[in-house]
C-alpha positions in Angstrom: 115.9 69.8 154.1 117.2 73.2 153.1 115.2 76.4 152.5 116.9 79.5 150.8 115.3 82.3 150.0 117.0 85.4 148.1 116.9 89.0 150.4 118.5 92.0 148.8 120.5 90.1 146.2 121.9 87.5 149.0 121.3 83.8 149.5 119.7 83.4 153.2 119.7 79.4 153.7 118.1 77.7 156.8 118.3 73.9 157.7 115.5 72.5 158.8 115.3 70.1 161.7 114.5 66.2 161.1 112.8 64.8 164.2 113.5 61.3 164.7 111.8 59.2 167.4 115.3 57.4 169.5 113.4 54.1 169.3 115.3 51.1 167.8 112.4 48.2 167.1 113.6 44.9 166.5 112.6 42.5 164.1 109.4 41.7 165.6 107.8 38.1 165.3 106.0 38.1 161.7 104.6 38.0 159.7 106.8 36.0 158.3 107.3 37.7 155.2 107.1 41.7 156.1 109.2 40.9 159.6 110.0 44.5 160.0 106.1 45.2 160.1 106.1 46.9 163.9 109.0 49.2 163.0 107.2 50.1 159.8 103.8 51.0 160.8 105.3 52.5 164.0 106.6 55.2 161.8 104.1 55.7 159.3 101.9 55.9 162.5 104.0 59.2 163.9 103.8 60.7 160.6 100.2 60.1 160.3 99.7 61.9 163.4 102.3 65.0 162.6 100.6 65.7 159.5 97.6 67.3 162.1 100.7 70.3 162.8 100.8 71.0 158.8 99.3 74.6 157.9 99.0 74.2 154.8 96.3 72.2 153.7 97.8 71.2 150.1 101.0 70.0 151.4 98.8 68.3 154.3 96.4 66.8 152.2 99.3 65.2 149.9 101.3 63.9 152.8 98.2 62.2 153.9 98.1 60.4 150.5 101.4 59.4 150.9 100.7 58.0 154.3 97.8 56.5 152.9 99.7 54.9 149.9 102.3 53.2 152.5 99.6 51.5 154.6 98.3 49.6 151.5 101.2 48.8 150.9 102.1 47.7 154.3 98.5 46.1 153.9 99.6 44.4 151.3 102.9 43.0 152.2 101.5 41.8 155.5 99.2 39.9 153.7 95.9 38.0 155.2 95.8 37.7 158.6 97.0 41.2 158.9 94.9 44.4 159.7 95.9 47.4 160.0 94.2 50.0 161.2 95.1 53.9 161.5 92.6 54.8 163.8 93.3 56.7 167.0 96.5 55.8 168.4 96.6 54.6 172.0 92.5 53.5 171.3 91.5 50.0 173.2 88.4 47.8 172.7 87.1 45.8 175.2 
């Protein structure tokens, strides 16, 4: 992403950083028909929990529809048998 802004009659561009976790997940073990389900939702997961750093609560409250949008359709792809759950991440039952 690229944000310019115009001082004094000059273009003043700055890049702004992607942040990428260095984790490769592999195909995991199913379902069988959304095989790339782990990789997905780990994703989705770390955005879900970035969008808490967003000041602005407009562009935070429509990057949590987004988010929102892609887990139903995780949901969805995953099919029954699948839940999935964006609760807190790291949170065990007993």
């Amino acid at each position: 992403m690229e944000i310019c802004f115009y001082i004094n009659g000059k273009r003043h561009c700055f890049y702004i950083p992607i942040y990428v976790y260095p984790i490769k997940i592999v195909k995991g073990p199913g379902p069988v028909n959304y095989q790339w389900l782990v990789a997905d939702a780990s994703l989705v997961a770390s955005v879900n929990e970035a969008i808490k750093n967003i000041e602005d609560g407009g562009v935070r409250s429509a990057l949590q529809s987004g988010i929102n949008n892609a887990v139903q359709a995780m949901q969805k792809r995953a099919g029954e048998g699948v839940t999935i759950n964006m609760g807190q991440a790291g949170a065990t039952s007993a």
